[in-house]
DRENKEMI-290087 format. One record per residue (C-alpha): residue number from 1; x, y, z. Coordinates in steps of 0.001 Angstrom, whole numbers, plus 524288, in hexadecimal, padded with zeros to 5 digits. Layout:
N
[NUM [X Y Z]]
...
//
This chain:
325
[1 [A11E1 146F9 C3E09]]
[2 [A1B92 13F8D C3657]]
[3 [A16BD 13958 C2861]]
[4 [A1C53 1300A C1EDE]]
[5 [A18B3 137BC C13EB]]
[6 [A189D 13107 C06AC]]
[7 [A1289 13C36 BFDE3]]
[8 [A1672 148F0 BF904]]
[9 [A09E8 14D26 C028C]]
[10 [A0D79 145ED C0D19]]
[11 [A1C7B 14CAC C0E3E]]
[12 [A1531 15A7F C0C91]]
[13 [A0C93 1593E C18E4]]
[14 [A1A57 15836 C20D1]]
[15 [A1C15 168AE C1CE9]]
[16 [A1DF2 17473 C2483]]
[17 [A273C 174D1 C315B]]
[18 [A1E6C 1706F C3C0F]]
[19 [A297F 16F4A C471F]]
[20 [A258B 16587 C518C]]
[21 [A2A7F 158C6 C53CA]]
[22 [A2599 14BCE C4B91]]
[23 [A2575 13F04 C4BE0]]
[24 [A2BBA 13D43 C3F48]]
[25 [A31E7 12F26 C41B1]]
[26 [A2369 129CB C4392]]
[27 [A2186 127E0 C342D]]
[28 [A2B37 11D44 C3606]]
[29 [A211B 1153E C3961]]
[30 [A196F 11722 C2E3F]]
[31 [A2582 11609 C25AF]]
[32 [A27AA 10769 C2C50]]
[33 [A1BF0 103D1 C2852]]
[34 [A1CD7 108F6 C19C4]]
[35 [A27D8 10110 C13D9]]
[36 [A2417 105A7 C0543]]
[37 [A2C61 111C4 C0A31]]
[38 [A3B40 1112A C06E3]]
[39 [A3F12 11F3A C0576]]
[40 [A3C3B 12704 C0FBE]]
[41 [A3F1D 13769 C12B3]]
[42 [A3E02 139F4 C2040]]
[43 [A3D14 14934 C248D]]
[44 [A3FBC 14B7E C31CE]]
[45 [A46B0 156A6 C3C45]]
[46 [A51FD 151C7 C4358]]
[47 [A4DAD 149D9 C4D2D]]
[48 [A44AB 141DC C4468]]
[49 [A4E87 13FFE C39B8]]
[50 [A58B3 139FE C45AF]]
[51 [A4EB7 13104 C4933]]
[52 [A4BA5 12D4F C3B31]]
[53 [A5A39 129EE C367B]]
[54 [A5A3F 12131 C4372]]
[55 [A515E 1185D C3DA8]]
[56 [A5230 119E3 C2DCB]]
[57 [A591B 10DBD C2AEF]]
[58 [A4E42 1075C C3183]]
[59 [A443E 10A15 C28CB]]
[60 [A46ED 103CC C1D93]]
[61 [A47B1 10E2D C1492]]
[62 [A4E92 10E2F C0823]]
[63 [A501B 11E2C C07B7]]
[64 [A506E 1283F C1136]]
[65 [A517A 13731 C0F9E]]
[66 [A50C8 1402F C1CD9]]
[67 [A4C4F 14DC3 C1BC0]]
[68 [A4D02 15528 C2735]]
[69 [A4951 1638C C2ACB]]
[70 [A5189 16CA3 C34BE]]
[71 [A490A 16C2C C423D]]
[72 [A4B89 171B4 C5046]]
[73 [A4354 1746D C5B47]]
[74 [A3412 16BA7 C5832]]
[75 [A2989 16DD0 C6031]]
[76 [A24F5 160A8 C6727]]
[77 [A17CF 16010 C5F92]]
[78 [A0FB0 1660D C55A9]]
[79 [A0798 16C16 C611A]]
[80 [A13D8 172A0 C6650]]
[81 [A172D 17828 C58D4]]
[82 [A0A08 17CAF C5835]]
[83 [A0927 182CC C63E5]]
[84 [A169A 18916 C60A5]]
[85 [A10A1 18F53 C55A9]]
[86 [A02EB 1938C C5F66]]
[87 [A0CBB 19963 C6959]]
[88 [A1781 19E3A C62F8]]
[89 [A1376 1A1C7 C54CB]]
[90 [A03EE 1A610 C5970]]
[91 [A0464 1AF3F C4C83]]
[92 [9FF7E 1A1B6 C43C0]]
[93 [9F46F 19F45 C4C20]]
[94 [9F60E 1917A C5171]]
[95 [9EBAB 194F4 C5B94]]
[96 [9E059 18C66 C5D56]]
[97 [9D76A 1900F C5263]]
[98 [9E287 1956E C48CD]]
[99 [9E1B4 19082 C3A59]]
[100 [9EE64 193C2 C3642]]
[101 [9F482 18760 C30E5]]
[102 [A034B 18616 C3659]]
[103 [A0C88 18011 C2A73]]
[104 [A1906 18211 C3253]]
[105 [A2244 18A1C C38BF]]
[106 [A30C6 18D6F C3A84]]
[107 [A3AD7 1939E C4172]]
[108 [A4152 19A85 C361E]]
[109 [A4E72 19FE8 C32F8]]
[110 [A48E3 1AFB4 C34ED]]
[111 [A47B8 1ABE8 C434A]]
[112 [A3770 1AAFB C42ED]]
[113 [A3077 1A05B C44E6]]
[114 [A288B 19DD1 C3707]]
[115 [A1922 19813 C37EE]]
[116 [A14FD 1932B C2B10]]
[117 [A03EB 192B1 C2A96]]
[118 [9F873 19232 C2184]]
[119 [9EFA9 19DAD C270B]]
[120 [9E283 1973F C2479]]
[121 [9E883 1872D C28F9]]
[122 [9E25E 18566 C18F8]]
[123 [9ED6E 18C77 C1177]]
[124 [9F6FF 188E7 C0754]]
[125 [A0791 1868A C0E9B]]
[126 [A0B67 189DD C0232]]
[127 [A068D 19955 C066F]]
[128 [A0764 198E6 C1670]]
[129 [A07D9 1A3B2 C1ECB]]
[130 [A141E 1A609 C27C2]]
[131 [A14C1 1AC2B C36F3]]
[132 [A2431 1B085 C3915]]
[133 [A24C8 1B12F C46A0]]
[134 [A342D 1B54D C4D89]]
[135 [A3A2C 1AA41 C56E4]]
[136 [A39BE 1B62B C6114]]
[137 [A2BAC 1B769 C62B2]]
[138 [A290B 1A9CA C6510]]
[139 [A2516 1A75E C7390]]
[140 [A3129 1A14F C79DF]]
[141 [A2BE0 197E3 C8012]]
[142 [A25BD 18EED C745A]]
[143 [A3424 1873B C7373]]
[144 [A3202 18116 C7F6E]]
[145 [A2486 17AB1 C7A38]]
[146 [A2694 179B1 C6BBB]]
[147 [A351D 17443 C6A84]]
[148 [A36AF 16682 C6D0D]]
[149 [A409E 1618B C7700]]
[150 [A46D4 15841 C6E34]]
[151 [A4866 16288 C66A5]]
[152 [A4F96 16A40 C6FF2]]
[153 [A58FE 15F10 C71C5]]
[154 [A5ADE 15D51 C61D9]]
[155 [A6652 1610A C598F]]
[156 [A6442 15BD2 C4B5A]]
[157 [A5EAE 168C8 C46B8]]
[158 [A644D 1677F C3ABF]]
[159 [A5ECF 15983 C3806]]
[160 [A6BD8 153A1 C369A]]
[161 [A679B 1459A C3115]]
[162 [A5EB5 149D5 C2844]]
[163 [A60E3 1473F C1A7F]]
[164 [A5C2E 1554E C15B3]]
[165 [A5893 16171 C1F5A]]
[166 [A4F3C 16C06 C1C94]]
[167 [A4C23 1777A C2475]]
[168 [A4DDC 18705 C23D6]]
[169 [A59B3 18891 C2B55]]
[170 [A6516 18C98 C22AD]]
[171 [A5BBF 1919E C17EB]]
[172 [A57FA 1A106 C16C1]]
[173 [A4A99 1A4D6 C185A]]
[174 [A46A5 1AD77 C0D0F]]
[175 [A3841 1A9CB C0E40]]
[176 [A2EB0 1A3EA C16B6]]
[177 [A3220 19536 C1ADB]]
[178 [A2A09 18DC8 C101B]]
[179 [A32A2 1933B C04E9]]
[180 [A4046 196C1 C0C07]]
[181 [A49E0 18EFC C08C2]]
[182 [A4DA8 18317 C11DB]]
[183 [A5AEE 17E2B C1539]]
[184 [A5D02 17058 C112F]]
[185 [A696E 16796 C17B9]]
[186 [A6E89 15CCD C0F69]]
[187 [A7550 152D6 C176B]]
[188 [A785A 147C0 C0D65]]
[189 [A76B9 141E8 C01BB]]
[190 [A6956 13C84 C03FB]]
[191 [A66B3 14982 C0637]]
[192 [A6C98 14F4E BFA02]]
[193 [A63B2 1444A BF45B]]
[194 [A571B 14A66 BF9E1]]
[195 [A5995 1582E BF5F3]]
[196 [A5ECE 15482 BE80E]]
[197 [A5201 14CC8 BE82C]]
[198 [A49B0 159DC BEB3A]]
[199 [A5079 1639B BE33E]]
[200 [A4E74 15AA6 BD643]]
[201 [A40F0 15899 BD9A7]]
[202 [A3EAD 16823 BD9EB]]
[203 [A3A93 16822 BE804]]
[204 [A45AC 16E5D BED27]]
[205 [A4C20 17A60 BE888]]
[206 [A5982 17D74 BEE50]]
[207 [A5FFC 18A3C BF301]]
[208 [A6D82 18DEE BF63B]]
[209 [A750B 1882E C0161]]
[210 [A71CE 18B3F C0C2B]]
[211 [A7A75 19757 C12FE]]
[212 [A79FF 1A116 C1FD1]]
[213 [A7F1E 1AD34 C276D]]
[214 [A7EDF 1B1A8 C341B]]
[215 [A8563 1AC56 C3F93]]
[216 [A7D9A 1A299 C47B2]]
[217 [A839D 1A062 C5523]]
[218 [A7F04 1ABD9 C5C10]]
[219 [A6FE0 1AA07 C569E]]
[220 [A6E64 19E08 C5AEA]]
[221 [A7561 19F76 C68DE]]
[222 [A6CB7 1AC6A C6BFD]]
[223 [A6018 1A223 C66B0]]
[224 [A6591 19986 C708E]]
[225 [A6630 1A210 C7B33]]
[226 [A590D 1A8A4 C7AEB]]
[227 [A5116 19ACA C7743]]
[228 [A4690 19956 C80F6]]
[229 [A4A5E 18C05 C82EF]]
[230 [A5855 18D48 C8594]]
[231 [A527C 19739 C8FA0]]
[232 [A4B1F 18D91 C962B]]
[233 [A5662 184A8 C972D]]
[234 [A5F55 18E57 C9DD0]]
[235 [A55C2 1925A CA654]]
[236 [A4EB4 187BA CAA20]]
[237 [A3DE5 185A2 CAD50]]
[238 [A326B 18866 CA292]]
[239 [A31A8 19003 C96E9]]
[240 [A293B 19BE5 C9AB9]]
[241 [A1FF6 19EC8 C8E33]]
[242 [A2707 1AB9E C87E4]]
[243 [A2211 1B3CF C7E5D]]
[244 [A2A14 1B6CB C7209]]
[245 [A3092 1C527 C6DD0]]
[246 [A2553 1CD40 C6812]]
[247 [A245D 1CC59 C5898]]
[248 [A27E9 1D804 C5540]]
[249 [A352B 1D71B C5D3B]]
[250 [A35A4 1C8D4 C567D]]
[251 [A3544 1CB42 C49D6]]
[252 [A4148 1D5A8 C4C9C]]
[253 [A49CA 1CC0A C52FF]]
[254 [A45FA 1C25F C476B]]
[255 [A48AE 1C9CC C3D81]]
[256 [A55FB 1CF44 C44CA]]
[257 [A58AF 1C11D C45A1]]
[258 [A561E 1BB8C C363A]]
[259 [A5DED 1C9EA C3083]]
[260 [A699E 1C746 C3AA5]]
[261 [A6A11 1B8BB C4008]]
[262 [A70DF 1A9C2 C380A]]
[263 [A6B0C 1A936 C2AAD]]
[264 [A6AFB 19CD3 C2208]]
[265 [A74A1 19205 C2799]]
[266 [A77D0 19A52 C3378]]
[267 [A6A43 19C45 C37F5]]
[268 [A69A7 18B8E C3730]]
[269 [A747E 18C76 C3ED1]]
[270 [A6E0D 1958E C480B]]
[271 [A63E2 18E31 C491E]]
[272 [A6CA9 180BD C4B19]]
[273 [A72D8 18654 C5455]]
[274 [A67C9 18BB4 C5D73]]
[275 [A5F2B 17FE6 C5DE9]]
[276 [A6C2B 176B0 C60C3]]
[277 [A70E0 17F4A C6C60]]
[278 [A63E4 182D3 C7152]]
[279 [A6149 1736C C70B6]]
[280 [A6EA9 17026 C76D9]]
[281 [A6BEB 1780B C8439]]
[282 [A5E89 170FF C82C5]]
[283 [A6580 1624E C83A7]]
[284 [A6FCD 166DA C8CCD]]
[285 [A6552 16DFD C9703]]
[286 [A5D60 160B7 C9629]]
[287 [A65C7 1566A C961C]]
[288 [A740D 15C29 C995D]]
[289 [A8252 15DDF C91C1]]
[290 [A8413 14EA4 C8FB3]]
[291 [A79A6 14C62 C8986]]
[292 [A7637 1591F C821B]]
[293 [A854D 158CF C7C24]]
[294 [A82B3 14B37 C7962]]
[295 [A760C 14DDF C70DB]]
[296 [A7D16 1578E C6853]]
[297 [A7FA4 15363 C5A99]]
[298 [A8E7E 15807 C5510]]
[299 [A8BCC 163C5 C4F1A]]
[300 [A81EB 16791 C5994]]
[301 [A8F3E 16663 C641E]]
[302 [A9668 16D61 C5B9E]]
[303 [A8C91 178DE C5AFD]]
[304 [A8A07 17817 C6A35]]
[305 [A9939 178B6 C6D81]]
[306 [A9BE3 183F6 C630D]]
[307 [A9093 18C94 C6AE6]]
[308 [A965F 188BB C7727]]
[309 [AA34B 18D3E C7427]]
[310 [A9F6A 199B9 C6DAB]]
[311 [A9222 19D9E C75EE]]
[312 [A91DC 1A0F4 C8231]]
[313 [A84FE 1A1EE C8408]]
[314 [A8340 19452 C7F68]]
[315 [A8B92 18F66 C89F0]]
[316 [A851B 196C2 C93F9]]
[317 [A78F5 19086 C8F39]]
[318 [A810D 183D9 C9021]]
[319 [A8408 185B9 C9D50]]
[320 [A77FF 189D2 CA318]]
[321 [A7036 17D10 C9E16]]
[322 [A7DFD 173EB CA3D9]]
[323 [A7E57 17B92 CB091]]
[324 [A6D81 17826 CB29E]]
[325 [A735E 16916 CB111]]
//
């Protein structure tokens, strides 16, 4: 649930990556009926932060900052994420009865998805415990429950109209996801305001620019082409409940993966790349060319036409989902 927070308390109950959808424009109300407030810093995932620029200069605000975080793929509720976590990740013990305290989780950079906990639900998040688990050995089936539809249909990963963007893609992960470094985007001077603002106050320590290796393309096409989803939409009926690869044969292929796949910027760009193309062949097998070319932001065409013209597997996927039409 969204809050207006207006203590140092109140902002740190909004921690840890919890990743299902909110109603984050419903504090407006409250924020209509509190005129004392005239500076306002709204934090938000794409699709809340379009919503919230639509309306800004109706709120009678004399300051504004926008912090956003990176975001694909949300689960439709809380209860979905959950039961994400009871099917897919059973190692934390979401079960009925399990006192394991869940703080967050991730899909991280080393290709595993990351479950922050307390063991006992009483312990300190400044010392949590961590399950690791590979993307291979989830069951592939939970996307079709625990990913929203809008979300299949959305193409702002990056959080374009944010202010100031947060999130781990970009950033190398040389420790567990509490202390890695993040990646922060700085789109303008407001911005440039907010981190200046941080870094004097001694809550925010800097590192290099960001930087990357690896090529990208071929990662995120082969992601493409083996996504359960994607699957579903070439092929047509129900999602049959699959198991994942075995662990042992998962933490192989994710370790194979982190030591030879996109690092840094090019693994962001990976991961760009998959979620736009995999959510392209989602708009065009639901609604058609027209209108799925006609929901694609600029740089989201350009990325769509440049696979098109260089994949062919893309196009066949292309193809298929036109010829069902």
């Amino acid at each position: 649930e969204p809050i207006l927070a207006r203590t140092i308390t109140d902002v740190l109950r909004g921690r840890g990556v919890k990743p299902a959808l909110a109603p984050s424009l419903r504090i407006l109300d409250e924020l209509k009926h509190s005129p004392e407030v005239k500076r306002l810093l709204f934090c938000g995932v794409g699709c809340a932060v379009q919503a919230f620029r639509a309306v800004q200069d109706e709120l009678g605000l004399e300051e504004v900052y926008v912090l956003g975080t990176n975001c694909a793929d949300n689960s439709p509720t809380s209860e979905d994420a959950r039961e994400f976590l009871r099917r897919g990740v059973p190692e934390v013990g979401m079960e009925d009865g399990g006192k394991k305290e869940i703080l967050g989780y991730e899909f991280m950079q080393d290709f595993r998805v990351h479950v922050k906990y307390n063991e006992d639900g009483r312990g300190s998040s400044s010392s949590p415990s961590y399950e690791r688990k590979p993307y291979f050995c989830l069951p592939g089936d939970v996307a079709d429950f625990a990913i929203a539809d809008s979300c299949l249909a959305c193409f702002d990963y990056t959080n374009s109209l944010a202010d100031v963007v947060v999130g781990y893609m970009g950033a190398p992960l040389d420790s567990d996801m509490a202390h890695s470094y993040q990646t922060v985007t700085v789109r303008n001077a407001r911005g440039e305001e907010m981190i200046r603002s941080a870094v004097n106050a001694g809550r925010l320590d800097m590192g290099p620019e960001a930087t990357g290796k690896g090529g990208h393309e071929n990662f995120a096409m082969a992601t493409v082409s083996s996504d359960k989803l994607v699957q579903k939409m070439v092929d047509g009926g129900e999602m049959k409940e699959q198991k994942g690869m075995p662990r042992f044969l998962g933490e192989i292929m994710a370790s194979v993966m982190t030591a030879v796949g996109p690092k840094g910027v090019s693994f962001a760009r990976y991961s760009i790349d998959y979620h736009l193309l995999r959510n392209y062949l989602h708009c065009l097998n639901v609604w058609g060319e027209e209108r799925a070319n006609g929901m694609l932001p600029e740089y989201s065409v350009d990325i769509v036409e440049k696979y098109l013209e260089t994949d062919e597997s893309f196009r066949k996927l292309v193809e298929s989902l036109k010829s069902k039409r």
